[in-house]
C-alpha positions as CSV (number, residue, x, y, z in Angstrom):
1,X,24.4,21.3,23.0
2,X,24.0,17.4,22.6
3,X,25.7,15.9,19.7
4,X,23.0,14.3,17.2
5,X,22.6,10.7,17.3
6,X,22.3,9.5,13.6
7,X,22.7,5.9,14.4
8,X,19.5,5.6,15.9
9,X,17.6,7.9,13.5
10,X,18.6,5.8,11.0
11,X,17.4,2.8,12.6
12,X,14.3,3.9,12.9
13,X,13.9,4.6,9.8
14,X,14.7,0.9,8.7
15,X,12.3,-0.5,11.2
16,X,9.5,1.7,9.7
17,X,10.4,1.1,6.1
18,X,10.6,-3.0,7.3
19,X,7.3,-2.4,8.8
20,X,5.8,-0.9,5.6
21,X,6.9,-3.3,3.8
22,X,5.7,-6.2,5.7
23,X,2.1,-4.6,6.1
24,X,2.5,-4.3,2.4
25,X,2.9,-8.3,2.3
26,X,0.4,-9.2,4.3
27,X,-2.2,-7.1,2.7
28,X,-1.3,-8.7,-0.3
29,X,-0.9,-11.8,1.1
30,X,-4.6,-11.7,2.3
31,X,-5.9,-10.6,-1.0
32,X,-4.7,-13.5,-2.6
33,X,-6.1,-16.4,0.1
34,X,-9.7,-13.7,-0.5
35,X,-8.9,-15.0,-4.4
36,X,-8.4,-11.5,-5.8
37,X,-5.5,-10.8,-8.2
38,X,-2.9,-8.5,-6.4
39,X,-4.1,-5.4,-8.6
40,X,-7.9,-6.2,-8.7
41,X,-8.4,-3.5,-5.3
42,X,-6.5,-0.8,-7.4
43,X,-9.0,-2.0,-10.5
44,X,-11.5,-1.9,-8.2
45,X,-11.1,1.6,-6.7
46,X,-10.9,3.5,-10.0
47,X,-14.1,2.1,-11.8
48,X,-15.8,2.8,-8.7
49,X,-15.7,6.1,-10.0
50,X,-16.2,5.6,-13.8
51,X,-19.7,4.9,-13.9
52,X,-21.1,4.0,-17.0
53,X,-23.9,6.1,-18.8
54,X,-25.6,6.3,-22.4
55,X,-23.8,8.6,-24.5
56,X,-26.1,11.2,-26.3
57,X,-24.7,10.0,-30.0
């Protein structure tokens, strides 16, 4: 049986975390030329759902 190779599983790894992190940092990066404040998509995304109605009070 062939002997694992945990050198280049681990490598891989750190080039997909890297990547991540750099798609991460460009996302952001393009939010903030658009003029939107780094959490306004999250902000964004949840009141989507919260729409407002008139209470019954």
């Amino acid at each position: 049986m062939a002997k694992p190779n945990y050198s280049f599983e681990k490598r891989q790894r750190e080039l997909a975390k890297a990547k991540k992190k750099a798609e991460k940092e460009a996302e952001k990066a393009a939010r903030k030329r658009a003029g939107q404040p780094a959490d306004a998509q999250d902000d964004a995304d949840a009141d989507e759902g919260n729409e407002t109605t008139p209470s019954a009070d």
